[in-house]
C-alpha positions, -999 to 999 in steps of 0.1 A, spaced: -474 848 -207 -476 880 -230 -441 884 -223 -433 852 -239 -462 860 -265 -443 889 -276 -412 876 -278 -422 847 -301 -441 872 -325 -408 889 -325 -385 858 -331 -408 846 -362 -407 882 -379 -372 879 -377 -372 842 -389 -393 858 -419 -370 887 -423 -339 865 -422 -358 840 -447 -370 870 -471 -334 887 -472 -315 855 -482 -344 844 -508 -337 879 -528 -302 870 -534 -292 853 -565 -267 822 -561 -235 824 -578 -204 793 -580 -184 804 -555 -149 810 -578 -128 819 -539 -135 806 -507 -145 834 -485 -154 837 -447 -179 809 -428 -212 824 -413 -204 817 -377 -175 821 -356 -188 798 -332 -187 768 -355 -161 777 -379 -128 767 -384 -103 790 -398 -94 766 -428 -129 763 -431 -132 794 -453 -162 789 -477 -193 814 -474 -222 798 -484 -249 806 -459 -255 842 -480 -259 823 -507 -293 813 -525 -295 788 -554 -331 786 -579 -351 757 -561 -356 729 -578 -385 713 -600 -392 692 -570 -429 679 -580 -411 649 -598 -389 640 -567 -423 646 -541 -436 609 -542 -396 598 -538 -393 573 -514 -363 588 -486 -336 556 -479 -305 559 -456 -277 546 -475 -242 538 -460 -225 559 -483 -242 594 -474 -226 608 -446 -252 625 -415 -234 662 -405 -236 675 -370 -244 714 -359 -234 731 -327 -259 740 -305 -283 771 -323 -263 769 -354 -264 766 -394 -227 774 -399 -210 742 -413 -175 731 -391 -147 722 -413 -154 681 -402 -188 686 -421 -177 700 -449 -151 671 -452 -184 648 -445 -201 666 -475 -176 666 -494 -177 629 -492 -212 631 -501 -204 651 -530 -178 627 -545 -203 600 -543 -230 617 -558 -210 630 -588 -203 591 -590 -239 581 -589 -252 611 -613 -287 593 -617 -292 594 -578 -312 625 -560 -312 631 -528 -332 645 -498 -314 668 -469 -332 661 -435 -328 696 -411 -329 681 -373 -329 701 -340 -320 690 -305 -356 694 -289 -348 727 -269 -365 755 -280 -400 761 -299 -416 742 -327 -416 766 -350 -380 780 -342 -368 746 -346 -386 741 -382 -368 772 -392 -334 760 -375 -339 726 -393 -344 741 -429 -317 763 -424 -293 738 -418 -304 713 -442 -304 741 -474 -270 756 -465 -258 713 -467 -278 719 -505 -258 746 -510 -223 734 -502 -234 705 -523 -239 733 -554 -204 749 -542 -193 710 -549 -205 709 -584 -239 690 -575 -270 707 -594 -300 720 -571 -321 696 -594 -312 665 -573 -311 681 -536 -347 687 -523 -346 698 -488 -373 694 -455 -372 702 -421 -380 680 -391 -373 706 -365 -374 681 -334 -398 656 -344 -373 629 -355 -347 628 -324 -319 599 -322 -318 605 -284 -344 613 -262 -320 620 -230 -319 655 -215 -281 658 -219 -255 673 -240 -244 642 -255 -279 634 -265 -285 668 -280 -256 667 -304 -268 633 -318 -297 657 -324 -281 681 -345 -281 670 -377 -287 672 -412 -294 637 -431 -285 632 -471 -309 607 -482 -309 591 -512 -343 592 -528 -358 562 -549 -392 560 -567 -423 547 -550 -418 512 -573 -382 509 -563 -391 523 -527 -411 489 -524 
């Protein structure tokens, strides 16, 4: 038990590290695709370093009584297994996404983090919020300003699957864009 005590206090000062480093960075347009995060997930066509980056949150105190819809046209993205990194089939998913929100300039949007439910609540709130700001960010890379992307985090909370399989856990993995309406529209 204080084995296990010790290694979560150790795995949450890293999370904070981790969190603190990329927060002190300043977000710049990517003008050159440069390397993915993570070998594991990445694709060598899929050349884009975003997880470094950091981009000024968003006046989100407007967009916190936004109503969260699924609509057809926003694309969910799937993880692998203890990942952020974005594959190269996500970023052709988000880049979808982007194309319709640069269509629909008056829509914003909410990106839903999701985990498989291995692992710790807390390390899975981190993982979730991880993946769902670097989809916010390769929305910026896309051209779509921070001011209509506000992210959250579900960690494990809102599985698809409930199974204790592979399969089921990659439904898991996931990172939702939805579109967000106000409360009288939401009705």
């Amino acid at each position: 038990m204080t084995r296990n005590l010790i290694l979560n206090t150790a795995l949450s000062a890293a999370v904070s590290l981790f969190c603190a480093a990329c927060a002190s960075q300043k977000a710049k347009p990517a003008s050159a695709p440069q390397a993915v995060k993570s070998a594991a997930d990445a694709v060598p066509a899929a050349d884009i370093k975003i997880a470094s980056m950091t981009i000024s949150g968003p006046d989100v105190s407007a967009l916190r009584n936004y109503v969260a819809h699924d609509t057809p046209e926003l694309k969910t993205v799937q993880f692998g297994f203890d990942s952020d990194a974005l594959t190269a089939a996500a970023m052709d998913t988000l880049a979808g996404n982007a194309k319709w929100l640069k269509e629909h300039k008056e829509t914003a949007v909410q990106v839903a983090g999701n985990c498989d439910q291995r692992g710790t609540i807390e390390y899975n709130i981190a993982l979730g919020q991880r993946r769902a700001e670097v989809v916010k960010k390769y929305y910026y890379y896309m051209g779509i300003v921070p001011e209509r992307v506000i992210t959250i985090s579900y960690g494990k909370e809102k599985p698809l699957c409930r199974n204790t399989s592979e399969t089921c856990w990659m439904k898991n993995r996931r990172a939702e864009t939805l579109k967000l309406l106000p409360p009288a529209q939401a009705e």
